[in-house]
ChimeraX commands (.cxc) that place a marker at each C-alpha (Angstrom):
marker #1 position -69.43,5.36,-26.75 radius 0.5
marker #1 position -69.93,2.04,-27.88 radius 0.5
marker #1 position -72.11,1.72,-31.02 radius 0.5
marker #1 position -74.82,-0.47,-30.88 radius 0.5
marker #1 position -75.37,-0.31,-34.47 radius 0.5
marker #1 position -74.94,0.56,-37.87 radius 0.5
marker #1 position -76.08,2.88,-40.64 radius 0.5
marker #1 position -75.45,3.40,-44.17 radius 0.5
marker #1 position -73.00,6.36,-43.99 radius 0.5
marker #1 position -74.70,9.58,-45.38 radius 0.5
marker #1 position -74.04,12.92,-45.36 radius 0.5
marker #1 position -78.46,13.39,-44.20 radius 0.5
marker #1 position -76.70,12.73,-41.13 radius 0.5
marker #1 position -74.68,15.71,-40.74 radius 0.5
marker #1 position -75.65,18.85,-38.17 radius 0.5
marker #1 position -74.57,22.50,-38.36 radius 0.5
marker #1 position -76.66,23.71,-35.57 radius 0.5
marker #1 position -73.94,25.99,-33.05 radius 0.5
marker #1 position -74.14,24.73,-29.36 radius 0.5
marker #1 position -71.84,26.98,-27.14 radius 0.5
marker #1 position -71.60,24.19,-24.98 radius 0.5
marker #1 position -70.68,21.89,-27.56 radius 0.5
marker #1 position -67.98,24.18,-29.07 radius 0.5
marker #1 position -66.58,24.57,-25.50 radius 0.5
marker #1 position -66.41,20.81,-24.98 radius 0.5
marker #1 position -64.47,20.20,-28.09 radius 0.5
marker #1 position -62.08,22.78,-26.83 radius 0.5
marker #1 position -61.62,21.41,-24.06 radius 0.5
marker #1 position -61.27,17.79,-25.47 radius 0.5
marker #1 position -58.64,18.56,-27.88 radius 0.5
marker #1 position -56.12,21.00,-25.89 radius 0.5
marker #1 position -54.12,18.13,-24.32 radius 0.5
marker #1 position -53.33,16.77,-28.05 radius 0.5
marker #1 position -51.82,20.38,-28.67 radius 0.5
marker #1 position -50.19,20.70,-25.47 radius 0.5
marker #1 position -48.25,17.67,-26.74 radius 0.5
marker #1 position -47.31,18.59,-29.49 radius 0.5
marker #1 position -46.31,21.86,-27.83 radius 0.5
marker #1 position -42.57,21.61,-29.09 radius 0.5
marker #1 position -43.54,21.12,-32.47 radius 0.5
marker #1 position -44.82,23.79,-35.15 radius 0.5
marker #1 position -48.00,25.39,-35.32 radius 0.5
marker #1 position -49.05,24.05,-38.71 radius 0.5
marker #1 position -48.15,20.14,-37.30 radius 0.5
marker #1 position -50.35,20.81,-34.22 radius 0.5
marker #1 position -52.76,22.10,-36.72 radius 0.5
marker #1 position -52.98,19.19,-39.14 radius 0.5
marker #1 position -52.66,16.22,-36.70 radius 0.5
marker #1 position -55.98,18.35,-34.71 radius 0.5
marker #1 position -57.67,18.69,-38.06 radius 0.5
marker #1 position -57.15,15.14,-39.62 radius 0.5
marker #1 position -57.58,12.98,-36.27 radius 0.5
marker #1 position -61.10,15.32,-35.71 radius 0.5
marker #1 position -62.04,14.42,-39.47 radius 0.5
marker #1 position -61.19,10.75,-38.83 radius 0.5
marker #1 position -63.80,10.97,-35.75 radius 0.5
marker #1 position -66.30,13.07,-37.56 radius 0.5
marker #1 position -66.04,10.38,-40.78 radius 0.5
marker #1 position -66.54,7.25,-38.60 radius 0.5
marker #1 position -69.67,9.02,-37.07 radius 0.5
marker #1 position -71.17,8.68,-40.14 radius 0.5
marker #1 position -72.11,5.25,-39.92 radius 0.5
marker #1 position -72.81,4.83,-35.98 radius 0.5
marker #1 position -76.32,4.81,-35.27 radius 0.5
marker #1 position -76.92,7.75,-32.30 radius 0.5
marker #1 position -73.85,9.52,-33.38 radius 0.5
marker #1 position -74.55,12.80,-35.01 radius 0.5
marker #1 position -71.54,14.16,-37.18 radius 0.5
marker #1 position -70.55,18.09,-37.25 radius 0.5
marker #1 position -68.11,20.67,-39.22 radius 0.5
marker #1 position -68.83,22.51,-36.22 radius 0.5
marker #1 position -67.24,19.64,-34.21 radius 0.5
marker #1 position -64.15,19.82,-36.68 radius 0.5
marker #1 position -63.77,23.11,-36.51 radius 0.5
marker #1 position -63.64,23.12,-32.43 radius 0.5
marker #1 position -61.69,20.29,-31.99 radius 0.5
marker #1 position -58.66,21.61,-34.61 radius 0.5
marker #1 position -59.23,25.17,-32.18 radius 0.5
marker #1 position -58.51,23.28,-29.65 radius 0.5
marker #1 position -55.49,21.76,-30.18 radius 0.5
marker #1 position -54.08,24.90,-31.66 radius 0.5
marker #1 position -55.09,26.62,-28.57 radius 0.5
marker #1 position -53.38,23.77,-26.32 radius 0.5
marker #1 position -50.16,24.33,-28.73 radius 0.5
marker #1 position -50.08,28.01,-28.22 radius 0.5
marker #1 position -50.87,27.92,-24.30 radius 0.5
marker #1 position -47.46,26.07,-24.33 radius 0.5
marker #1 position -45.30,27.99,-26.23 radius 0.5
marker #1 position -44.03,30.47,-23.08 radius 0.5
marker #1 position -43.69,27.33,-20.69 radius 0.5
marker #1 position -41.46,25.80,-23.41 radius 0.5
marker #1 position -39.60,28.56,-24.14 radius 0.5
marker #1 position -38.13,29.03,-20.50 radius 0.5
marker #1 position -38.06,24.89,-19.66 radius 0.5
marker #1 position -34.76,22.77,-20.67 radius 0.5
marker #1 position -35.39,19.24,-21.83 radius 0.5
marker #1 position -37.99,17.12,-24.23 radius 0.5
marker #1 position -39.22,19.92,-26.37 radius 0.5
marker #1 position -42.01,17.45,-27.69 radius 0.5
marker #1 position -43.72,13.98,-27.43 radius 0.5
marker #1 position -43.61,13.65,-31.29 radius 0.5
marker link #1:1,2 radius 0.2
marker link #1:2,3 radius 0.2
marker link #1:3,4 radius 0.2
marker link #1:4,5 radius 0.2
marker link #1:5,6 radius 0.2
marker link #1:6,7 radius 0.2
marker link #1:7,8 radius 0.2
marker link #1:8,9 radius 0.2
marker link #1:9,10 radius 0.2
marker link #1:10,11 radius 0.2
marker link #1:11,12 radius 0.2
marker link #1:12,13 radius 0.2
marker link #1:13,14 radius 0.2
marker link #1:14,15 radius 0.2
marker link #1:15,16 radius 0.2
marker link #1:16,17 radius 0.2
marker link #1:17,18 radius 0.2
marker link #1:18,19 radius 0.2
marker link #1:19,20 radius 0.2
marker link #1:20,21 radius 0.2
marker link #1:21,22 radius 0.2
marker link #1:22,23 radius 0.2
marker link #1:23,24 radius 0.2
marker link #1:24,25 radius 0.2
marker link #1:25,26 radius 0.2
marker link #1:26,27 radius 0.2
marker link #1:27,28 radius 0.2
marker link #1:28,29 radius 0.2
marker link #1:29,30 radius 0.2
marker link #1:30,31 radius 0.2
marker link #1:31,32 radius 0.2
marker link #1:32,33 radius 0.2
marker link #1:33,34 radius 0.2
marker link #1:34,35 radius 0.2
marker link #1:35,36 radius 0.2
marker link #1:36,37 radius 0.2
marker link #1:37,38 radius 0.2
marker link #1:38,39 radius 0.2
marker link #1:39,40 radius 0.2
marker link #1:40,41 radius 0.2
marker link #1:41,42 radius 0.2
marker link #1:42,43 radius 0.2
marker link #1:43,44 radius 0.2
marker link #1:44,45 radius 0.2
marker link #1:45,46 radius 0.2
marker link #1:46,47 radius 0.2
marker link #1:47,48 radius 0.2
marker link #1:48,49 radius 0.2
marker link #1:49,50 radius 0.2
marker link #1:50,51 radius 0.2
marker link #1:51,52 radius 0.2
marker link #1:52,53 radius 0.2
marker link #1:53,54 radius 0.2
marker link #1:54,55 radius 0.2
marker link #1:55,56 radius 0.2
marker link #1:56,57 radius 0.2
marker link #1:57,58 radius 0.2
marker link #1:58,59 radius 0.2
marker link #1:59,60 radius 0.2
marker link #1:60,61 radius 0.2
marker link #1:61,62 radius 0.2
marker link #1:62,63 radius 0.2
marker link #1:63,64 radius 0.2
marker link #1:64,65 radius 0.2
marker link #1:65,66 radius 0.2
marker link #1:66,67 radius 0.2
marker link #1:67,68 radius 0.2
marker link #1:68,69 radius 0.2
marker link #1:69,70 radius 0.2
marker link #1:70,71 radius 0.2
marker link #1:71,72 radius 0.2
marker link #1:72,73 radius 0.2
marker link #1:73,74 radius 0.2
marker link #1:74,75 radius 0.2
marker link #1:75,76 radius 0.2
marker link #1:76,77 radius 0.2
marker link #1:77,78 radius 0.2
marker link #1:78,79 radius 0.2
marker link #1:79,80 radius 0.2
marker link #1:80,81 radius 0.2
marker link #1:81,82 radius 0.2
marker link #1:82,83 radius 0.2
marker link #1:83,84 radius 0.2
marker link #1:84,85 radius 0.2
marker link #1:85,86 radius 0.2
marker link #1:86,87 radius 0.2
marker link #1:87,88 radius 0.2
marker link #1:88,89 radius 0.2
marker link #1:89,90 radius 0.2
marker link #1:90,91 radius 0.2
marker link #1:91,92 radius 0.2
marker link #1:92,93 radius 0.2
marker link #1:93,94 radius 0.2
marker link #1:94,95 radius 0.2
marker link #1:95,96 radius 0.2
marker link #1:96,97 radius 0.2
marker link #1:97,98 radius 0.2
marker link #1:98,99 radius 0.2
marker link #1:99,100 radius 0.2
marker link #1:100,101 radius 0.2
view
């Protein structure tokens, strides 16, 4: 996880190959952001998966032994809109915080 070294970003770099156990992993990895943001809307939990997952992707760019993915994107914004929705009936019977943001 720590880069030893750096590129000249470029998008030569990206990979669209599918890995099932890639898409799972991203899943996985991004649930517990939408479980957060569980007592917020759908399109919030949405955006803040998308545009953190972008961020990630974008930075890969220039990290030496870091391949960047839309297919990444795409699983990690999943993800946290899965996490959101696996929420909603706990919230809706719980009284309290409705939300961490």
């Amino acid at each position: 996880m720590i880069p030893t070294g750096l590129r000249h970003p470029s998008l030569a770099f990206v990979e669209d190959q599918i890995s099932p156990a890639d898409v799972i992993n991203n899943l996985i990895l991004y649930m517990p952001l939408g479980i957060a943001l569980g007592g917020t809307s759908l399109i919030r939990a949405f955006l803040f998966g998308l545009s953190l997952s972008t961020c990630a992707e974008v930075l890969q760019l220039g990290y030496i032994g870091r391949v960047p993915s839309f297919i990444d994107i795409a699983g990690n914004t999943c993800g946290a809109v899965a996490g959101y929705l696996a929420t909603k009936p706990f919230l809706k019977r719980a009284d309290g915080p409705r939300s961490l943001v």
